[in-house]
Structures are given as C-alpha cells and as structure tokens.
N, C-alpha and C positions, 0 to 999 in steps of 0.2 A: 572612786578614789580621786581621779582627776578633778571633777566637777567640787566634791570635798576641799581640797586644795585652793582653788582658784577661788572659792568663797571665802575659804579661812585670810586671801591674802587682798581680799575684797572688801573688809570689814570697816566699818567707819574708824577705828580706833587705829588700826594697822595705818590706813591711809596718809592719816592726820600726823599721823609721827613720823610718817618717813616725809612727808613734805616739809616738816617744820625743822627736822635733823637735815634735810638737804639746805633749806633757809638756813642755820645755822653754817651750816660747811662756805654757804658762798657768801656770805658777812664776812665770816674769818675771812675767806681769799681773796675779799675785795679789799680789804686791810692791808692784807700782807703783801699785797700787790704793788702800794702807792710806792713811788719811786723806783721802780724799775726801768721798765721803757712808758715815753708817753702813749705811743698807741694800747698797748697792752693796759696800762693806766687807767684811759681813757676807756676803752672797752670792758673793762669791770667796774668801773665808777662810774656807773649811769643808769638812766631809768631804764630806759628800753633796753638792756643786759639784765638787767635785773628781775624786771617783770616778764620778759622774753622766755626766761624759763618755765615760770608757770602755765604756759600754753602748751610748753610740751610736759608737766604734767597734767597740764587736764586733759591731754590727749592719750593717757596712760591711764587713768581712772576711768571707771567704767560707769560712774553715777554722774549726773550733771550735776545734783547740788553738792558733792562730795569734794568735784573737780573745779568749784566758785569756793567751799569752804576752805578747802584744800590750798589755792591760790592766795588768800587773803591771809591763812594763818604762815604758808609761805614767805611771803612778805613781810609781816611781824616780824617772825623768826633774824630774816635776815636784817632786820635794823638793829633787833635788839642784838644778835651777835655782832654787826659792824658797830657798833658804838661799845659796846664791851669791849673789842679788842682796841679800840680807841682809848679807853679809860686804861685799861692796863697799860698799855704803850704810851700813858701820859700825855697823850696830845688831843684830849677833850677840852675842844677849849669854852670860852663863856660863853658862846652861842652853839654849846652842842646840843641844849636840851631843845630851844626851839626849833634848832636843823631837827633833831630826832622824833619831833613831833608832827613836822612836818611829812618829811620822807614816810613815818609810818601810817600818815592818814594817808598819802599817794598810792600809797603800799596796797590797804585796806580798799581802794578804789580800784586800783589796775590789777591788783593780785585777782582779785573773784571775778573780773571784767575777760582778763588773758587768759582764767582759769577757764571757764565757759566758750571762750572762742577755740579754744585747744579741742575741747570736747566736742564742741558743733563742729569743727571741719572732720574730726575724725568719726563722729558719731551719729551726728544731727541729721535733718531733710531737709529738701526741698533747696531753694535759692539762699535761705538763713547762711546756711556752709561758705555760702558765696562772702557771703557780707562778715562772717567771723573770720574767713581766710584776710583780709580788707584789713580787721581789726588786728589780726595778730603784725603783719606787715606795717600798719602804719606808726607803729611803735618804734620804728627802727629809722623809717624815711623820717618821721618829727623827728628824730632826734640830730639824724645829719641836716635837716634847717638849724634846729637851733646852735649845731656846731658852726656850721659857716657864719649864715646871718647873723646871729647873736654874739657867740663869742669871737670869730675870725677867725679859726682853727681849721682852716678849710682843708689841708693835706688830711685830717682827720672825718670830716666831712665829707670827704669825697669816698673815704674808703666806708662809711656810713651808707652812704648815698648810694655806692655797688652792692654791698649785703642788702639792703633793703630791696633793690630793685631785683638782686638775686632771688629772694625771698619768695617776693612776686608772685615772679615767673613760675617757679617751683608749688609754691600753694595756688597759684592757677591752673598747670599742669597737672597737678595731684585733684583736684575738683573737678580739671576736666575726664579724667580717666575714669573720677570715679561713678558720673553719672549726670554730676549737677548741670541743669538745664540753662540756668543764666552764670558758668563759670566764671566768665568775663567781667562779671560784677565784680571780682577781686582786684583785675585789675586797673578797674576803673576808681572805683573804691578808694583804691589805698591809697594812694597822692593826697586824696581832699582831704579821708581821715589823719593822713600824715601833716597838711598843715594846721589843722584843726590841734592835733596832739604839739605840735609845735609853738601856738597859739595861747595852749594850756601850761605848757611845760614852761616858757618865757614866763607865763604869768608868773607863776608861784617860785622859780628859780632869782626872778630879775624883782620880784617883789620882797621874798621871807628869806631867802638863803643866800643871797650872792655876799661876799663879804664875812658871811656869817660862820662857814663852815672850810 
C-alpha cells in the first residue's frame, strides 16, 4: 500500500502540475508584493528568489530528469502568472513582452540548471554533490553583486551577501555529513560561480531589461 502511494504521487503528470501550480502561486506573489517594503520587494522580485525554489524542488522529486523538467516548466509557470497578474493590474507596459521573453528563456535555463542541482545534492554521488551544492548557492551570492555593484543597493546586498554565505555553509555542512569526499568543493565553488552568475545576470539585466520593465 505504502510503496502503491508513493508511485501514485511519483508520476510524471502529478509532478509536472504541482511544480507549475507552485510557478503560478509565486508570479502571483511576486506581483502582489511590489510596493510593500523594499527588502521584501526586492527579495521576490529577482532571479535568484525565483529559480532558488526550483532546487528545493528537485530536491523533492525523486527523478533527475523529472526534477530539470520540473524546474524549467516551473519557471514558465511563474512568468506567465507574474505577467498575467501584471496585465490584469494594468501595469504591462510596452516593454513587458520583450521583459517576458526574456525572463522566460532565463527561466528555461536556470529552472532545469537549480532543478538538477537540488536533486544531485540530495540524491547524486560522488564530488558532483559538491559542485551542485556551489551551483544552488551561487545564485544568491551573484545576485548580492549585482545589488551592490550594479545597482547600489548595498543595505540590500549585504543582507544578499549573509543568505548566500548562510547557504554555504549549511549545503556544505549537509554534504559534509552526508558522505561527500570533496565537500569543500561547495565552498570553494560558490564565490567564483557566484560572480560568474553575476557576470551573466548584469549582462542580460544591463543589456534587454533595465528601463524596460
């Protein structure tokens, strides 16, 4: 009965629909968010909040290609509901379709990227674990560069800057416990990946969307 269960709730179809029903839930809240406080603002309006979740589900899916499809249609999900709730609330404005085009191919790239690293630290072997722990984390340190450097938002940058390094620590502690021979690889890792994602994120932010959205 139990084993029954846990297949039934294991199924590619199940999967795919509650990743893209969560994508939908966190568009809407990124929406409903703006103007609130700026950290809180700021902390659902951004890549690495965004794609950050799909790591913890692929760390929840029990398939690796489920938990990359899974991530990418994730992502989808939430462009097309943060721009939906944008049209209805009337503040779509003439640069929402290339923003939306944008953000969704980022989506499609980091969604199945975070989905896969979620699944290898929780699931994978060997040093891999090391180097997906690295990738889930540098999501968060690029993103506290390009707060400071880039935009000057540094009081928001710094609180960036502690989550990520919190992160860390914590997915290198959890790799250490759980086996992996080069754990340290994460925390070596994640800095370079971080400005590396920093690097990439300035590009396509300071090139297609600044101004635009």
């Amino acid at each position: 009965m139990a084993t029954g269960t846990a297949s039934r709730y294991d199924t590619p179809a199940t999967v795919l629909t509650a990743t893209a029903a969560f994508g939908l839930v966190l568009g809407w809240a990124t929406y409903a968010l703006h103007g609130t406080t700026p950290l809180l603002e700021r902390a659902t309006n951004s890549i690495s909040t965004w794609i950050i979740w799909t790591a913890v589900a692929g760390g929840l899916i029990r398939v690796r290609q489920l938990a990359a499809w899974g991530g990418g249609l994730m992502m989808l999900a939430t462009c097309g509901s943060y721009y939906a709730a944008s049209t209805l609330g009337n503040t779509f404005g003439a640069g929402g379709l290339g923003g939306a085009a944008v953000w969704s191919v980022a989506g499609l790239v980091g969604g199945p990227l975070l989905g896969w690293a979620g699944w290898t630290v929780r699931r994978g072997r060997g040093d891999l674990r090391a180097v997906a722990g690295a990738v889930i984390a540098m999501v968060v340190l690029g993103e506290a560069a390009w707060l400071g450097l880039t935009l000057h938002y540094w009081g928001e940058a710094v609180v960036f800057l502690v989550v990520g390094a919190l992160l860390t620590v914590l997915l290198t502690a959890y790799l250490a416990r759980a086996g992996v021979h080069r754990y340290w690889l994460c925390t070596v890792l994640a800095p370079v990946g971080g400005l590396a994602f920093y690097l990439a994120e300035k590009g396509i932010l300071d090139g297609l969307l600044l101004g635009s959205v």
